[in-house]
Backbone as a ProteinNet text record, in pm:
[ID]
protein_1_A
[PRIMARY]
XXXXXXXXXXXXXXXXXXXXXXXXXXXXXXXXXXXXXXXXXXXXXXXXXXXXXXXXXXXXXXXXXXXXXXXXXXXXXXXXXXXXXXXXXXXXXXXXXXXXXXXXXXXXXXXXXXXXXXXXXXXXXXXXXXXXXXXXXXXXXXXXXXXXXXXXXXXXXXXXXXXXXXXXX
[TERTIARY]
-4316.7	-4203.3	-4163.8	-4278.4	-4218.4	-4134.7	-4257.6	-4160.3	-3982.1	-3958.9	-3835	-3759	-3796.9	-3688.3	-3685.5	-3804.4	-3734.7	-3682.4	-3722	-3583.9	-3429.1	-3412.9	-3279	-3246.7	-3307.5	-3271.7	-3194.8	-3286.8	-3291.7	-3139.6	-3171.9	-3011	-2880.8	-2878.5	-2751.3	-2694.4	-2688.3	-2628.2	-2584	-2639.4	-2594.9	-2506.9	-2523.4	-2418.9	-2298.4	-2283.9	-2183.5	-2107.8	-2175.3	-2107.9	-2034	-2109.2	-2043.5	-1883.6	-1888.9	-1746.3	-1712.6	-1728.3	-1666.9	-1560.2	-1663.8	-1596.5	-1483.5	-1512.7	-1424.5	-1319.3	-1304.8	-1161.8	-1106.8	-1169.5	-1090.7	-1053.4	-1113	-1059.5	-945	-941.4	-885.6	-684.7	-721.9	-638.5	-528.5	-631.4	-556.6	-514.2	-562.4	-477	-338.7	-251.4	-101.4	-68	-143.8	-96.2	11.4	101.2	258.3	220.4	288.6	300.7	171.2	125.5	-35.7	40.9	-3.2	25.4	-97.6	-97.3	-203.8	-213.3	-372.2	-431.9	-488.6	-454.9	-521	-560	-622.4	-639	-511	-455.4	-354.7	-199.3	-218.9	-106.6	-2.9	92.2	145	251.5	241.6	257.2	441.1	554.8	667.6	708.1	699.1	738.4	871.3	969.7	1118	1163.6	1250.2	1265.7	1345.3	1421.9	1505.1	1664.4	1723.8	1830.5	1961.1	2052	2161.6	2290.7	2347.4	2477.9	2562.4	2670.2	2745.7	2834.5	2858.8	2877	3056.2	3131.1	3269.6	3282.2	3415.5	3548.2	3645.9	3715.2	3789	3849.4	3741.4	3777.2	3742.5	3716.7	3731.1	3550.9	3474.6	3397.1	3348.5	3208.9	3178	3068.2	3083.5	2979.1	2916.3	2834.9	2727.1	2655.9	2646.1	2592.5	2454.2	2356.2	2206.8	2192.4	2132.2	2082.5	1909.8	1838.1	1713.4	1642.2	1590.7	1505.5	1348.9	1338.6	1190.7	1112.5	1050.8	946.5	840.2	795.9	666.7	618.8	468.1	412.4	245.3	249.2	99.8	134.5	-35	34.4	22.3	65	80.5	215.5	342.2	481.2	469.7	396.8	393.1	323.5	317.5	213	273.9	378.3	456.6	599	602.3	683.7	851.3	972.9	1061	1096.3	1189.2	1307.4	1386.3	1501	1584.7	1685.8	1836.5	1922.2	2035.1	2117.4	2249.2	2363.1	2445	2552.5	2600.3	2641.1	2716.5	2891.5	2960.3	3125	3149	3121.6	3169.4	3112.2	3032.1	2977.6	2801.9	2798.8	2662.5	2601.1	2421.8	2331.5	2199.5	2083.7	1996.8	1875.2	1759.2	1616.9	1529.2	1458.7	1357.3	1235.1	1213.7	1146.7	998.8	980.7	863.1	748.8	600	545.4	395.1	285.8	184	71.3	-27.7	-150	-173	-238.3	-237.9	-400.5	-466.9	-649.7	-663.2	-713.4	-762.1	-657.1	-539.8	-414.1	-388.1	-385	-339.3	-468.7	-549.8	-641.3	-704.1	-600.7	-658.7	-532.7	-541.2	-421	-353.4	-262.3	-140.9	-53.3	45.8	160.3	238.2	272.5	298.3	413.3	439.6	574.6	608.9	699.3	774.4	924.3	917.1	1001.8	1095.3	1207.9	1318.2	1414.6	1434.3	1550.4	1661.9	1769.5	1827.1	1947.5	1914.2	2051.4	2126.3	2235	2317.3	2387.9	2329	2349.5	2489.6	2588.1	2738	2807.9	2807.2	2900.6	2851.1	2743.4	2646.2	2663.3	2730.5	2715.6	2578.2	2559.9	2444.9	2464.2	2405.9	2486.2	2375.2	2342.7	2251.8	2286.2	2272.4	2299.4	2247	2134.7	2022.9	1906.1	1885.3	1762.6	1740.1	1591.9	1568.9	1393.1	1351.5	1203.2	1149.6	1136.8	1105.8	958.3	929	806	736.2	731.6	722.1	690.4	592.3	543.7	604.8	722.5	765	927	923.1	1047.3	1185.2	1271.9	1381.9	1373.4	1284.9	1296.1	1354.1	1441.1	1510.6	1608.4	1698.1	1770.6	1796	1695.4	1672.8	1636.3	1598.2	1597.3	1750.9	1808.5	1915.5	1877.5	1968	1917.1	2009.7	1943.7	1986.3	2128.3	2202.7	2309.2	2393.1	2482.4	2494.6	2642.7	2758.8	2848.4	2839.8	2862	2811.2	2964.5	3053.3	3138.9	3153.7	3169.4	3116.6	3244.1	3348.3	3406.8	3389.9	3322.8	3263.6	3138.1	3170.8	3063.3	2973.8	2808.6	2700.8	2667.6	2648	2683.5	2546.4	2531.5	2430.8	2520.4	2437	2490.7	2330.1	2326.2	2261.3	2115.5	1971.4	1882.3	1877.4	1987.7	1975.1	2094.4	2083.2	2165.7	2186.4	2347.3	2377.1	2547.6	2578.2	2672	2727.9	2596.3	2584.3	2665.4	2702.9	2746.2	2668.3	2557.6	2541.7	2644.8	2663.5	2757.2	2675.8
-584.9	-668.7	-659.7	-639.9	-654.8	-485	-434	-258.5	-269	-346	-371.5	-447	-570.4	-638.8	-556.1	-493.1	-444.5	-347.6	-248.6	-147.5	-217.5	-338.1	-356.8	-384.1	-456.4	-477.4	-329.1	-272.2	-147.3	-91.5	-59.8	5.9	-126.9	-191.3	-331.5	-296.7	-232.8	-175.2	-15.8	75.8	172.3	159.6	39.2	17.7	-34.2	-133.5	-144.2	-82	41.2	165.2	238.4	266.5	345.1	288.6	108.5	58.3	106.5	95.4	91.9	195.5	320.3	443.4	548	437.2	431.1	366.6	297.4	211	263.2	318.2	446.5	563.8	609.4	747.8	708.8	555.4	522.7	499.2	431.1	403.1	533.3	625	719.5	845.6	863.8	933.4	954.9	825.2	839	836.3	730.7	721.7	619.2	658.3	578.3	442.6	380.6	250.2	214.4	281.1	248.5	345.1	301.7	331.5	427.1	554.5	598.8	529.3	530	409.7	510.3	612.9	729.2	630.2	668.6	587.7	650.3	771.1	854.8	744.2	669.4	626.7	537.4	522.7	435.5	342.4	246	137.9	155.4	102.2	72.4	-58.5	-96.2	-194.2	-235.3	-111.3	-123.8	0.4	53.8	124.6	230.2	364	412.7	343.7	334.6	296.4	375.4	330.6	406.5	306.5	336.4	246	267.2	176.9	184.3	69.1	52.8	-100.7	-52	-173.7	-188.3	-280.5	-333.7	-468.6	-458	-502.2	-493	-343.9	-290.6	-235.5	-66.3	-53.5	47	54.3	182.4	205.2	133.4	86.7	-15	141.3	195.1	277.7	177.5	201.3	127	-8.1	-34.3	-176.4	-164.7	-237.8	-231.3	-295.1	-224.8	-240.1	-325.4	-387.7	-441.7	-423.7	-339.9	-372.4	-431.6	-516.2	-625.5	-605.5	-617.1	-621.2	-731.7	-858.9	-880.6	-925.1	-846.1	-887.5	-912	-969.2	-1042.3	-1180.2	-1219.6	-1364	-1333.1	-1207.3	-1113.6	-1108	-1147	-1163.6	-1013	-1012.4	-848.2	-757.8	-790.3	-639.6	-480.9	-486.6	-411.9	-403.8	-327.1	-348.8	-332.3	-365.9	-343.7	-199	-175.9	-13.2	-47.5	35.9	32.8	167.6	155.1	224.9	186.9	300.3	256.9	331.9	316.7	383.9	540.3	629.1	677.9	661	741.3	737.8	701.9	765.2	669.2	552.1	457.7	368.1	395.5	498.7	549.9	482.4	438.7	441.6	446.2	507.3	545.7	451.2	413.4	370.7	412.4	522.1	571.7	442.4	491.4	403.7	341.3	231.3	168	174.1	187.5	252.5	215.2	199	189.3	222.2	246.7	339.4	241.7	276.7	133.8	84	196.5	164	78.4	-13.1	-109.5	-204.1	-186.2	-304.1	-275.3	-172	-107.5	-182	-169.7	-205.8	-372.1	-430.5	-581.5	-684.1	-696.7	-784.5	-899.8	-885.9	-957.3	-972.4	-1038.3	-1037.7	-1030.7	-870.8	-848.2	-954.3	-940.9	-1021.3	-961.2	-929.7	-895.2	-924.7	-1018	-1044.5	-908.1	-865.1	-774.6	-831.5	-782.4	-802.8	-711.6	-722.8	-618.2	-704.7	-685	-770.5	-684.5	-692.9	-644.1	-749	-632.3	-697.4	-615.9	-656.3	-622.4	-652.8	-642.1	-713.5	-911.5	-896.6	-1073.3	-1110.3	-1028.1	-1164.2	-1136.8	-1158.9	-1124.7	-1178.2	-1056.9	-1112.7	-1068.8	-1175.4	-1120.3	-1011.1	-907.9	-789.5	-818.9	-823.3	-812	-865.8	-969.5	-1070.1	-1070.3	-1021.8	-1017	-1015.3	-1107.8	-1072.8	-998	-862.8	-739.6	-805.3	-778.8	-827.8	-670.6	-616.5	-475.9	-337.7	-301.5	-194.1	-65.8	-75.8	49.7	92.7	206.9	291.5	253.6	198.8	143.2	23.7	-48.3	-160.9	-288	-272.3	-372.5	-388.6	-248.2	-294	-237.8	-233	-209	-41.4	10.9	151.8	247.1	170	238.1	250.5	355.1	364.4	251.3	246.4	119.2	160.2	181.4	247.3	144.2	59.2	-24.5	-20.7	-133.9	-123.8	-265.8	-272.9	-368.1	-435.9	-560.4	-517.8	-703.3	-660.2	-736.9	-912.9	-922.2	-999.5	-1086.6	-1047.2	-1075.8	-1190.7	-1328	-1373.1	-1383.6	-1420.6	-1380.1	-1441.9	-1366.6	-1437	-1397.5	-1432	-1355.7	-1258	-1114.9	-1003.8	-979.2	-1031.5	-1038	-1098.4	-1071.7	-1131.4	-1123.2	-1033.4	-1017.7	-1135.5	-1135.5	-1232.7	-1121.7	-1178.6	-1097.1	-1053.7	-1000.7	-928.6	-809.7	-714.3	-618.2	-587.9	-500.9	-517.6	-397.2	-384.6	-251.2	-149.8	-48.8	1.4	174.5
4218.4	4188.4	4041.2	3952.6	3812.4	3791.2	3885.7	3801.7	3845.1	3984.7	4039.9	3964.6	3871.8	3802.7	3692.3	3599.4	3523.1	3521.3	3602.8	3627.2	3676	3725.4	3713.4	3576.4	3547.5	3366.5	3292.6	3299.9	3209.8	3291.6	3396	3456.4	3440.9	3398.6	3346.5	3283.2	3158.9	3066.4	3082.9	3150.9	3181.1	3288.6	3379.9	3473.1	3408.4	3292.5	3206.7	3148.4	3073.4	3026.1	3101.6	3210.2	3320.4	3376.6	3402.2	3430.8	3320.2	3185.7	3103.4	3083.2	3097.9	3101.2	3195.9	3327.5	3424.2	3391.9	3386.1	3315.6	3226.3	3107.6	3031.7	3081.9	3196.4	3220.1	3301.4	3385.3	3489.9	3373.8	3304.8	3181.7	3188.3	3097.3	3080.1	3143.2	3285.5	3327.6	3405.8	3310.5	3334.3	3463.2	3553.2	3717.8	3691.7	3765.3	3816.6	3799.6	3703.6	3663.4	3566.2	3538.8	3431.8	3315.6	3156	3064.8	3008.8	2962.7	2896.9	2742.8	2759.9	2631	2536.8	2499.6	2414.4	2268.8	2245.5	2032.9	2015.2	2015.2	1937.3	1948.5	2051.3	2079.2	1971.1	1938.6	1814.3	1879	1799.7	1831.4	1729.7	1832.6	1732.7	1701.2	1599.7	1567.4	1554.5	1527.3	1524.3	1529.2	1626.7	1686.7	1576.5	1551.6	1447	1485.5	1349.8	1374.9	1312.5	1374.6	1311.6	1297.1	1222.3	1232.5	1111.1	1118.8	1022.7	968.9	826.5	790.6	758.3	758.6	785.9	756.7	683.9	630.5	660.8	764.7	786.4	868.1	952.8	996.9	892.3	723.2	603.2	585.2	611.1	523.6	459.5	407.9	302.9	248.4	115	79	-29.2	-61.6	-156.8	-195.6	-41.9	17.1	-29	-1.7	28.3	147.4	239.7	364.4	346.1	391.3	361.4	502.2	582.7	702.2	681.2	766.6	768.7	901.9	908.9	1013	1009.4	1078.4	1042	1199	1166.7	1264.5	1303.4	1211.8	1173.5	1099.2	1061.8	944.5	814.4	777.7	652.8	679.8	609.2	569.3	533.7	423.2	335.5	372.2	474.4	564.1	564	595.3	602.7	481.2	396.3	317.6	341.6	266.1	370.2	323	421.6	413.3	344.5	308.9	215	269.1	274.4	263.4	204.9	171.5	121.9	222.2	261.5	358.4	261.9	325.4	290.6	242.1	224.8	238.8	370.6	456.1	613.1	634.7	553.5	618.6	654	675.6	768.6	756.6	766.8	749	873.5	811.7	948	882.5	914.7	924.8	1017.6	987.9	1076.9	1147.6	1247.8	1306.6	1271.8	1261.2	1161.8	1273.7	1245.5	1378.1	1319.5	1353.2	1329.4	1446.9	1412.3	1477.2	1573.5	1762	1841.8	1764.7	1794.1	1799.6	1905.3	1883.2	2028.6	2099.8	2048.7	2024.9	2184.9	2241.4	2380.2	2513.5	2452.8	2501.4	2555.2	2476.2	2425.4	2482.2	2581.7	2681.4	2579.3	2529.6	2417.5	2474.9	2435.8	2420.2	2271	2266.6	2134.3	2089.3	1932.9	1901.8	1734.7	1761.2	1625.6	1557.1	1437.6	1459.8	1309.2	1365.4	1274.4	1269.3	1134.2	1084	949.2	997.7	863.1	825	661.9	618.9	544.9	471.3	407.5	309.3	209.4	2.9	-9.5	-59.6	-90.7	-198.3	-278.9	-412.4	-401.8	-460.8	-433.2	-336.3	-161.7	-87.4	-3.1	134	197.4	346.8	433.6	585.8	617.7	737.3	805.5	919.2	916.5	1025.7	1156.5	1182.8	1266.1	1231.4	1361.6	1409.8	1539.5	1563.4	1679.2	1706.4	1774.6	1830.1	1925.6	1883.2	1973.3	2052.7	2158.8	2287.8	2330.5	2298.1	2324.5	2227	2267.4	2143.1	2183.2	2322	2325	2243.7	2199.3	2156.2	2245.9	2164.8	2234.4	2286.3	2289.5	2353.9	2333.7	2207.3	2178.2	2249.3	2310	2387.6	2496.9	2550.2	2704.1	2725	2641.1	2635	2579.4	2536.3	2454.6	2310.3	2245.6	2109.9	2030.8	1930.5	1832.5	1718.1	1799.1	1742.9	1720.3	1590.2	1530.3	1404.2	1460.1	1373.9	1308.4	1204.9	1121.1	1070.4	1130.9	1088.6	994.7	806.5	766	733.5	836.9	825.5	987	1014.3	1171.3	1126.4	1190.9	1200	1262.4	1218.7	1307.1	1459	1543.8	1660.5	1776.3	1832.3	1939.8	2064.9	2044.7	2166	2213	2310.5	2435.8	2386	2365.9	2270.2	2127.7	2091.6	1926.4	1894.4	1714.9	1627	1549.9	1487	1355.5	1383.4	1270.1	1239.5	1322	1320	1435.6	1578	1614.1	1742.4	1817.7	1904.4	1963.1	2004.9	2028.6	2039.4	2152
[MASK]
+++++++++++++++++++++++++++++++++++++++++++++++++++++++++++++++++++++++++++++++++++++++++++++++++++++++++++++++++++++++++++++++++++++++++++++++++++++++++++++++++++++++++

């Protein structure tokens, strides 16, 4: 009897490992409706953007754009972006993104909250506010890209879960 309990003992933990390692292989091999959990995987915090700022309908070149991200209880975790438009208005922000590590792994409900404002001759508008739920690419707006007219005599209003100036487009 004793050699019997402690051989279960001893096999407890190798039986642990073993689920363990099942559930990772089970994870990641990308079956229909399961997400692969690789470490490699990255996490977006705000998707790339594109858009373009406007008055009245004219180009605004040499605004300051400000993009934010926070999503921890570090405000300054993430530092912000910065653009200025071109002559048409333009401006892009590559997508802000961080490593998952165990984040994939660890049943959350992510939350992030973004935002982009726009600095103009002293005034300041808020562009875009929105609490992204989702660590996937595009998901701010439904899997469309974040393509964005900024038009700065427009007041801020809500289009669909976002706030701001912004209009998707």
């Amino acid at each position: 009897m004793r050699g019997v309990a402690r051989r279960g003992r001893r096999s407890s933990p190798r039986r642990l490992a073993a689920v363990l390692v099942a559930l990772a292989v089970f994870w990641s091999l990308g079956l229909p409706g399961v997400r692969a959990m690789g470490s490699f995987d990255r996490l977006v915090l705000f998707s790339e953007v594109h858009g373009t700022v406007l008055r009245d309908g004219q180009p605004v070149a040499g605004a300051e754009l400000v993009q934010k991200v926070i999503w921890s209880d570090d405000p300054g975790e993430i530092p912000p972006q910065r653009a200025t438009p071109d002559a048409t208005g333009a401006f892009r922000f590559p997508a802000i993104e961080r490593g998952a590590g165990l984040r994939r792994m660890i049943p959350a409900q992510p939350m992030m909250l973004q935002t982009i404002t726009i600095h103009v001759e002293g005034q300041h508008y808020l562009a875009w506010r929105y609490g992204k739920d989702s660590y996937d690419n595009r998901s701010e707006l439904g899997g469309r890209p974040l393509n964005l007219v900024c038009e700065l005599t427009r007041a801020p209003e809500h289009e669909g879960k976002h706030y701001g100036i912004c209009k998707a487009v």
